[in-house]
SETOR-653345 format. One record per residue (C-alpha): residue number from 0; residue in one letter; x, y, z. Coordinates in steps of 0.25 Angstrom, whole numbers, plus 5000, padded with zeros to 4 digits. Layout:
N
PT|n|res|x|y|z
PT|NUM|a|X|Y|Z;
...
This chain:
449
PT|n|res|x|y|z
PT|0|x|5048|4909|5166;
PT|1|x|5056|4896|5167;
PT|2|x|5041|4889|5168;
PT|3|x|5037|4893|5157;
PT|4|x|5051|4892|5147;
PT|5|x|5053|4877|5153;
PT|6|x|5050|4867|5142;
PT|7|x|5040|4857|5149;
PT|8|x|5030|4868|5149;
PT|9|x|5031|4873|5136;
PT|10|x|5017|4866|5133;
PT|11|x|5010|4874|5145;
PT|12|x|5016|4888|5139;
PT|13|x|5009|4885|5124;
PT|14|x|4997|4883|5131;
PT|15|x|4998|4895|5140;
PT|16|x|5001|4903|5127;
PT|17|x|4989|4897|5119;
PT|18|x|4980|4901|5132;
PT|19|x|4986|4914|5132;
PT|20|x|4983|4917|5116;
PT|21|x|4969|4912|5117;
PT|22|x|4971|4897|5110;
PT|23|x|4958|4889|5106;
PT|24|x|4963|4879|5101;
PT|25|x|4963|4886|5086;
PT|26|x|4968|4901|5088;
PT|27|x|4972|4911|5097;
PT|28|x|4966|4921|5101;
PT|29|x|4979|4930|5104;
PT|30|x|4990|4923|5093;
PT|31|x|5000|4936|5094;
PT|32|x|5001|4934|5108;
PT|33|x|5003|4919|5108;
PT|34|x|5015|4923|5097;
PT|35|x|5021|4933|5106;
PT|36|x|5021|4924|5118;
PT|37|x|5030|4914|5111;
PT|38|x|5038|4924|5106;
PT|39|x|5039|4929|5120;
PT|40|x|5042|4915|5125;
PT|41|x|5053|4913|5117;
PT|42|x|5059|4927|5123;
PT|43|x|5060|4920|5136;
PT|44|x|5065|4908|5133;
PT|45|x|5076|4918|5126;
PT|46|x|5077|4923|5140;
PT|47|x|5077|4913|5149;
PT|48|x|5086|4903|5141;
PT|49|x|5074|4894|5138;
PT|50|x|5079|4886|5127;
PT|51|x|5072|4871|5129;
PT|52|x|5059|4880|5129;
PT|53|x|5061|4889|5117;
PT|54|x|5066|4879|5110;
PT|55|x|5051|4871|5113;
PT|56|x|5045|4883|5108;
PT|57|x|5054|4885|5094;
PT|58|x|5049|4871|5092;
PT|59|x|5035|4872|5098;
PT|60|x|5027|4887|5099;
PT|61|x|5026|4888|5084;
PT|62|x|5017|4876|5084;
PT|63|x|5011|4874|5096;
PT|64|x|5008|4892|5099;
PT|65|x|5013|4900|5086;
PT|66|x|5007|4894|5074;
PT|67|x|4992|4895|5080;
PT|68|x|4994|4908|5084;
PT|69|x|5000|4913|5070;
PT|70|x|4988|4906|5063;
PT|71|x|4978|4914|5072;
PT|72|x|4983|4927|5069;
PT|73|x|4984|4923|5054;
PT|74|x|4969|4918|5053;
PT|75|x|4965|4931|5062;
PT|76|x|4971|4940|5048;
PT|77|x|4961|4931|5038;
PT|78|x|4951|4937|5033;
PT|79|x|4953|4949|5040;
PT|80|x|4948|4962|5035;
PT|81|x|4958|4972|5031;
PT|82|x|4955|4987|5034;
PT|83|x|4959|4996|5024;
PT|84|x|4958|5011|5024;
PT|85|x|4948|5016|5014;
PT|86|x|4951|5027|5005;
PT|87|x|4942|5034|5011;
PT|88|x|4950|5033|5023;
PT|89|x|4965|5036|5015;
PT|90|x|4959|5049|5010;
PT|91|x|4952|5054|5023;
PT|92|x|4966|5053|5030;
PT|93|x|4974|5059|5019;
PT|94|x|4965|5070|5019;
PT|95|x|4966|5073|5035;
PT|96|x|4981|5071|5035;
PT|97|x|4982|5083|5025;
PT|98|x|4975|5092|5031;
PT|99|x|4981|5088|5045;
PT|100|x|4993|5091|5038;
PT|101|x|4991|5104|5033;
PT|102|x|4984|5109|5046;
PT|103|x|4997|5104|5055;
PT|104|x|5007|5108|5045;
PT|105|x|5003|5123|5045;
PT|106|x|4999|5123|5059;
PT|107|x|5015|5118|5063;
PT|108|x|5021|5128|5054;
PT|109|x|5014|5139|5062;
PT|110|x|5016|5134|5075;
PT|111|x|5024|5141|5084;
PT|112|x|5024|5136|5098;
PT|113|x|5031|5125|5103;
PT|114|x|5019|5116|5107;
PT|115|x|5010|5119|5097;
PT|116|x|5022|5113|5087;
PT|117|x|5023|5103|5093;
PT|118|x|5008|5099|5093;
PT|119|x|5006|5101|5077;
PT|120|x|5019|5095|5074;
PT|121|x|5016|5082|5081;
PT|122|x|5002|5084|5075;
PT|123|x|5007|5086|5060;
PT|124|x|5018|5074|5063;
PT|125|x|5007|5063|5064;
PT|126|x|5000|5070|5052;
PT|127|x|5012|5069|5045;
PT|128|x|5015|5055|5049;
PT|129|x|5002|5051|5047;
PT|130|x|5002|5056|5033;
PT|131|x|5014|5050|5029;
PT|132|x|5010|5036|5031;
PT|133|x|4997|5037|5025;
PT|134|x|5002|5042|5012;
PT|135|x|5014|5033|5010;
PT|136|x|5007|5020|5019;
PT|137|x|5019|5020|5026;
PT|138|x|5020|5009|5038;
PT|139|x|5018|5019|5051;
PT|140|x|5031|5015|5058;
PT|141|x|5039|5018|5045;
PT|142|x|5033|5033|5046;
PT|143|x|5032|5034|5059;
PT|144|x|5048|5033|5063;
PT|145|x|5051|5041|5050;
PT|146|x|5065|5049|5056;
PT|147|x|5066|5064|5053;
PT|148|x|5079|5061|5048;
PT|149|x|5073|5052|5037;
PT|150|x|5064|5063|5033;
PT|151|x|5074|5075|5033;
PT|152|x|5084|5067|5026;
PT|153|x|5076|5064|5017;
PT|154|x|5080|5063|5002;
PT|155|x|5078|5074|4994;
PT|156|x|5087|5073|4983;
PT|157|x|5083|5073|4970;
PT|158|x|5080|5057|4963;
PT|159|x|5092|5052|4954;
PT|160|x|5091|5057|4939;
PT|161|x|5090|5043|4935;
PT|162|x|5078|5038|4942;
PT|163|x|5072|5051|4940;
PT|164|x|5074|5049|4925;
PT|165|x|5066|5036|4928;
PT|166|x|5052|5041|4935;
PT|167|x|5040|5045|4927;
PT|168|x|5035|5058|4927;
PT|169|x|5024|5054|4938;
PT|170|x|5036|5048|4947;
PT|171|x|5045|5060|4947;
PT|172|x|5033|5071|4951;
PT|173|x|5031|5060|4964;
PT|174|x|5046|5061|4965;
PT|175|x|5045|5075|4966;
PT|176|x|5033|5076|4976;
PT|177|x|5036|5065|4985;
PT|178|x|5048|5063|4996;
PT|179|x|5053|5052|4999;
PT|180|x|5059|5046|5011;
PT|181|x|5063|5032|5016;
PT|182|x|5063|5028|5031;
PT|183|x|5062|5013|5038;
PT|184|x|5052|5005|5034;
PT|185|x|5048|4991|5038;
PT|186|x|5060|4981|5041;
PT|187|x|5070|4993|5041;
PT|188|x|5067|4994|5026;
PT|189|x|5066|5010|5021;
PT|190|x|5051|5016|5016;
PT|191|x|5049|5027|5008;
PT|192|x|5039|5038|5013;
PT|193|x|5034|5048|5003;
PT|194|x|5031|5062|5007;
PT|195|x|5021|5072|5001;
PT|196|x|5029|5086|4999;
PT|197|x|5017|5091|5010;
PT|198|x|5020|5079|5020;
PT|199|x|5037|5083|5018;
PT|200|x|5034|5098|5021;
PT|201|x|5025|5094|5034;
PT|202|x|5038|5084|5038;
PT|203|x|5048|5095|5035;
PT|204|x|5039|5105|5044;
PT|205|x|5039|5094|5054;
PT|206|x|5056|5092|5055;
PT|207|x|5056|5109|5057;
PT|208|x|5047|5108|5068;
PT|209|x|5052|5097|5076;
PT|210|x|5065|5105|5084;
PT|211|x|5051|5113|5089;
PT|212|x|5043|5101|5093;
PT|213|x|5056|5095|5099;
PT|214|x|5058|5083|5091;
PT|215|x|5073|5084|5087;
PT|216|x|5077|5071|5095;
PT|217|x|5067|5063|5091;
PT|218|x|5072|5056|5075;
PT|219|x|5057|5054|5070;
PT|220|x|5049|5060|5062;
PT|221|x|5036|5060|5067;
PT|222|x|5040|5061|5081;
PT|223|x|5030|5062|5093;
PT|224|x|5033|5074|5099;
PT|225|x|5024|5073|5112;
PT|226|x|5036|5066|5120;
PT|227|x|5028|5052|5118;
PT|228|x|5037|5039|5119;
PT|229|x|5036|5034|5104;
PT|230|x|5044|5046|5098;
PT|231|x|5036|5048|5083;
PT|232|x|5022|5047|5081;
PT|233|x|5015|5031|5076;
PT|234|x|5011|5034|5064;
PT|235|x|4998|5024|5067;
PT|236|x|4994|5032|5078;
PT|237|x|4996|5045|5071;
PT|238|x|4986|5038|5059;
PT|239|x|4976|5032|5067;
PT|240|x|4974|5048|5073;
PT|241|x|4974|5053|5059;
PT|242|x|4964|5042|5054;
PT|243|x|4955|5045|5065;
PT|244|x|4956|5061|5064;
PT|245|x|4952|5059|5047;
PT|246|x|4940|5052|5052;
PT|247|x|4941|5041|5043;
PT|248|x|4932|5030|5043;
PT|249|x|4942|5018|5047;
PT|250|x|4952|5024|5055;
PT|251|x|4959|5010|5058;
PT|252|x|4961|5007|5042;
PT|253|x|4972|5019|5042;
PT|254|x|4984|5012|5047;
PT|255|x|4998|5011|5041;
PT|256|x|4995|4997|5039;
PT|257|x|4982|4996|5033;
PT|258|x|4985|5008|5024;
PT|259|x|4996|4998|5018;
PT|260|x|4988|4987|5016;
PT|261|x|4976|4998|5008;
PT|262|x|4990|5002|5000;
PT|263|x|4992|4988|4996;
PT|264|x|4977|4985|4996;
PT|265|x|4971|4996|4988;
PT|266|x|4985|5000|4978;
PT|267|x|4985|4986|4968;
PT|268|x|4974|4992|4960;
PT|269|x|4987|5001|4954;
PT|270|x|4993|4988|4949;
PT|271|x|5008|4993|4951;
PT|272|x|5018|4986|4942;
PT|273|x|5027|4977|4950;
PT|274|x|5040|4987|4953;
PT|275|x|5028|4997|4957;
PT|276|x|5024|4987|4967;
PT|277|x|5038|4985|4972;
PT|278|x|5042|5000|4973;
PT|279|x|5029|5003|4981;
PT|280|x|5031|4991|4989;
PT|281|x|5044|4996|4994;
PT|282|x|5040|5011|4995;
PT|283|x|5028|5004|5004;
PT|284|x|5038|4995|5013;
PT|285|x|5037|4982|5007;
PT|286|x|5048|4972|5002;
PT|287|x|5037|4968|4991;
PT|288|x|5025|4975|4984;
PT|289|x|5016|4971|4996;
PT|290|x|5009|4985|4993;
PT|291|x|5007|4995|4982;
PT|292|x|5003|5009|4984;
PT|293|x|4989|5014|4981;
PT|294|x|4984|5029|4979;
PT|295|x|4978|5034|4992;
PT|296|x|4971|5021|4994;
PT|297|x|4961|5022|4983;
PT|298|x|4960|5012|4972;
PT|299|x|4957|5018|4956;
PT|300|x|4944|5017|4958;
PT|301|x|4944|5025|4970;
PT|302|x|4952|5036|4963;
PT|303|x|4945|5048|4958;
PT|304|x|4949|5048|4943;
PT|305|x|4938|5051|4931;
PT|306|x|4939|5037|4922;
PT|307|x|4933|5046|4908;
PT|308|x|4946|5053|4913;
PT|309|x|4958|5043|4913;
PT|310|x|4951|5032|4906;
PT|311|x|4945|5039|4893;
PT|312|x|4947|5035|4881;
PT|313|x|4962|5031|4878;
PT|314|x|4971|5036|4867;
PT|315|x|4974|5028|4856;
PT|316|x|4988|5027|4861;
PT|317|x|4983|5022|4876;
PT|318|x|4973|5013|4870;
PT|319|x|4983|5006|4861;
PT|320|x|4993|5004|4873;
PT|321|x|4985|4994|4878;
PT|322|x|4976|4988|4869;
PT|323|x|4978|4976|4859;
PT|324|x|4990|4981|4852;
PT|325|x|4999|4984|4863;
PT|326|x|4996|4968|4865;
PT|327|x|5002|4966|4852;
PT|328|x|5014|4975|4854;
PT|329|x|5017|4971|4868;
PT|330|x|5013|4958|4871;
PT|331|x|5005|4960|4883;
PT|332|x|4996|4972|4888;
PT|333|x|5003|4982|4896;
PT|334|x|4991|4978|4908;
PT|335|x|4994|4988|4921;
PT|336|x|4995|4980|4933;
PT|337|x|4997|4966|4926;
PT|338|x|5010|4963|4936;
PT|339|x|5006|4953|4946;
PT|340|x|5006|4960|4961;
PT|341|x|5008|4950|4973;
PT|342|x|4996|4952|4979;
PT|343|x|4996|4937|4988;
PT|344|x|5006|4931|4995;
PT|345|x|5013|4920|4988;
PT|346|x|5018|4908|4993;
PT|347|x|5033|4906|4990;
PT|348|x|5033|4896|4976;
PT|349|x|5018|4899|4974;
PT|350|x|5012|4908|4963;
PT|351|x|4998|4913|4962;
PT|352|x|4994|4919|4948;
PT|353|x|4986|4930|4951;
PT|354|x|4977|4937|4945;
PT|355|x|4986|4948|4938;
PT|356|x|4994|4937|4934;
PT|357|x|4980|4930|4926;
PT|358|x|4979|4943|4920;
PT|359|x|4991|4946|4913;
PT|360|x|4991|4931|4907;
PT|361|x|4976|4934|4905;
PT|362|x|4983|4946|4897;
PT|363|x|4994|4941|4890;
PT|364|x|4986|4928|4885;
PT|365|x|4977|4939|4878;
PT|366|x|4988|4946|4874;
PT|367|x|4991|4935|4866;
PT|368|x|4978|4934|4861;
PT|369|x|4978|4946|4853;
PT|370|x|4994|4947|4850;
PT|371|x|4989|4936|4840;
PT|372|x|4979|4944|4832;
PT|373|x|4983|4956|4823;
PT|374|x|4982|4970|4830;
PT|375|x|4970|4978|4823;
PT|376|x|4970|4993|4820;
PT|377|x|4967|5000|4833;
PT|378|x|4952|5005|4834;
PT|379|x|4950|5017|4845;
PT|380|x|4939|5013|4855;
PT|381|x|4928|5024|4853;
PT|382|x|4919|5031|4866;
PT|383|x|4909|5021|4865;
PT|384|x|4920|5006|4867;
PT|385|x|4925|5015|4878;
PT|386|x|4911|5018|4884;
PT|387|x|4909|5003|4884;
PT|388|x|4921|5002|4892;
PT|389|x|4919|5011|4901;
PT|390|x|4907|5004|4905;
PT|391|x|4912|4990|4906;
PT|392|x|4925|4993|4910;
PT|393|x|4927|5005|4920;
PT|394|x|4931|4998|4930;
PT|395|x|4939|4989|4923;
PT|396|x|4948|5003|4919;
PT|397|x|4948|5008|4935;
PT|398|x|4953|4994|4939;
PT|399|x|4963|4991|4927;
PT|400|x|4957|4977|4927;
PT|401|x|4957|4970|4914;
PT|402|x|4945|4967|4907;
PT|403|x|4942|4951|4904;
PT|404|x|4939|4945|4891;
PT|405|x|4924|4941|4896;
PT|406|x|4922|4955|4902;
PT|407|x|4928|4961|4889;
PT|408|x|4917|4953|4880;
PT|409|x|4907|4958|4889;
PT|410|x|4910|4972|4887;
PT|411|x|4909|4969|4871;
PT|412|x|4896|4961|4871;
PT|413|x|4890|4971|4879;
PT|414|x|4895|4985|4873;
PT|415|x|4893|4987|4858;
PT|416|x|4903|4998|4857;
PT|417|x|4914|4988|4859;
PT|418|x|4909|4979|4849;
PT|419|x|4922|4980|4840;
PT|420|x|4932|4976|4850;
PT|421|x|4936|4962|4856;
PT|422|x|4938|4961|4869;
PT|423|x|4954|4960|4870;
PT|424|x|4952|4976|4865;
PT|425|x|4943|4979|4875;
PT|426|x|4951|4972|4886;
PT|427|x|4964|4980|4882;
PT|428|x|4956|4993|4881;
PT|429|x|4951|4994|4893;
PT|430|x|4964|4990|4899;
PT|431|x|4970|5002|4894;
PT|432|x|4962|5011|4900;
PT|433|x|4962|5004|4912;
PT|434|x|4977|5006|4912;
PT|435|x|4976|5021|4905;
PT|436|x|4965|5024|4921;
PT|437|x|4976|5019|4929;
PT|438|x|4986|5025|4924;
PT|439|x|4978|5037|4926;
PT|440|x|4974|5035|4939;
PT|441|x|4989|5034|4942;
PT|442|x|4992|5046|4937;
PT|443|x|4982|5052|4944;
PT|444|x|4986|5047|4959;
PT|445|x|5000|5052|4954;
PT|446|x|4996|5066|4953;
PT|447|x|4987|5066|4965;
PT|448|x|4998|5062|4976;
């Protein structure tokens, strides 16, 4: 050892390293070991007192062994494919997990023998975690070392009168429906896990079995009770069983990880305001809106809704909220989704305008446009304008993306029916209904939860 910390032969241990991590001359071939043998280095010169050596290597690794391995595992991540779960996949899971549920739950509450317990509760246990982290995308550590404490002394006391004064009508029924309970989350932070009334009467029906299965010492939750080392199940290897019993078709995309990444890939089609992005930001762990939640991983074209159902003809109340003369009134169109989200990484002092950004100024330079001219008497748009519509601009509605003046001229040169509107009226019509679909659509994931 005092070979290798001696200064004079500092050179020959970075060359020794670069063999060992498979230099070319370009890249590694194995950077993460290259980075854990200096960090391993600088361990011993800790221990041996080598400070002319680790004082060489403060000044010197970085450049001559660091910064080439670093750059190899950064250029290894570009243009990396990024598997995602499918729908398909989400649903398949979900699916298996209840009935698994149901089939464990009723098969522990008739069990009798001590053995037999003790095989369906460790069974209905990795169900359970399972479960839990695919419906609230929880990180699988955070679920995994979830206390029994944290869940029996769980807060059931009825919200402040204040704040329940504040919710909506939606936002007090999923008050009611869902418990709530917080355990510790990344950098010792607290997360929020919501529990289904089915998934909290399985939980209780695990804490009364646990004196029988012989688990009263042991302070988690989801305890292993087969005597292993590690004393709670891993909630990745509980998943990869589930995903492989649901015969899905990628097995590999359902992992805690990538299931948060198809949250915040899949959810921005909702377009959450920004206090929305910051409150499910923290309910998903994160000091900043890095993701946004999405219903069960389907996007609103994926979501099974009749469009002659939500986006029918409005009223004349509807349409007038967001057509010409709420311009007028307001100053701006009320446009869902028009807040910017930080969807890139932003350099400190740099700004990028983006696209919702455009949109808004596209917007409110249109506003102007027509706040200058006199607001007419309204004229109801009849089956045939909103036939026209419907073929032109459907997907338009489904997406809630705005129709441009060029598209919207197009629509009028090519549908007779339109033929006494301008395209600003158009624009703004079929703005409404998209906004009327998606709010909708909401409603609709509301009540199906």
């Amino acid at each position: 050892m005092e070979d290798i910390l001696s200064p004079k032969n500092f050179r020959a241990v970075a060359k020794a390293v670069k063999v060992l991590g498979g230099y070319n001359g370009v890249s590694y071939e194995i950077p993460s070991l290259v980075l854990k043998t200096g960090n391993n280095l600088k361990a011993l010169c800790d221990i041996a007192m080598a400070e002319r050596f680790k004082k060489i290597c403060e000044a010197e690794w970085n450049a001559e062994i660091s910064a080439g391995a670093i750059t190899t595992l950064n250029e290894a991540k570009w243009n990396k494919a990024t598997v995602l779960p499918s729908s398909e996949d989400v649903q398949k899971i979900t699916d298996y997990l209840s009935e698994q549920t149901k089939y464990y739950r009723d098969k522990l509450t008739a069990a009798t023998g001590s053995q037999s317990v003790k095989e369906v509760w460790g069974n209905l246990c990795q169900i359970t975690l399972t479960s839990v982290i695919i419906f609230n995308r929880r990180r699988s550590g955070e679920v995994s070392k979830l206390l029994v404490e944290t869940f029996t002394n769980r807060d059931v006391s009825p919200p402040n009168a204040h704040v329940l004064a504040s919710l909506s009508s939606t936002e007090k029924e999923l008050l009611k429906y869902f418990t709530r309970i917080e355990t510790r989350g990344k950098r010792g932070g607290k997360v929020p896990i919501l529990l289904s009334p089915m998934t909290c009467d399985v939980m209780e029906l695990l804490v009364t079995k646990r004196e029988i299965v012989g688990l009263d010492d042991n302070p988690y939750f989801f305890a292993n009770p087969n005597g292993a080392k590690r004393l709670y199940y891993r909630a990745t290897d509980t998943l990869r069983a589930c995903a492989d019993q649901a015969d899905v078709s990628n097995p590999e995309s359902l992992q805690s990880t990538r299931m948060r990444k198809h949250v915040a890939t899949t959810c921005q089609i909702l377009n959450l305001k920004d206090n929305d992005m910051a409150n499910l930001a923290q309910y998903m762990g994160h000091d900043i809106p890095g993701t946004i939640a999405k219903y069960r991983g389907k996007n609103l074209e994926e979501i099974d809704i009749n469009p002659e159902e939500i986006t029918g003809h409005l009223t004349e109340e509807e349409d007038s909220s967001s057509d010409g003369d709420d311009v007028s009134q307001h100053g701006s169109p009320n446009l869902v989704g028009s807040e910017n989200m930080e969807r890139n990484t932003i350099h400190p002092g740099s700004h990028v305008e983006s696209s919702a950004e455009k949109n808004k100024k596209q917007c409110e330079n249109e506003a102007s446009e027509v706040r200058k001219k006199p607001v007419g008497q309204k004229v109801p748009w009849t089956e045939a304008e909103e036939a026209a519509i419907d073929s032109h601009f459907m997907s338009h509605i489904r997406k809630n993306k705005t129709v441009t003046k060029a598209e919207a001229e197009r629509c009028l040169a090519n549908e007779k029916a339109l033929s006494k509107r301008n395209w600003r009226l158009l624009k703004w019509h079929v703005k409404s209904r998209a906004i009327a679909y998606e709010r909708k659509v909401k409603k609709k994931i509301v009540e199906d939860v």
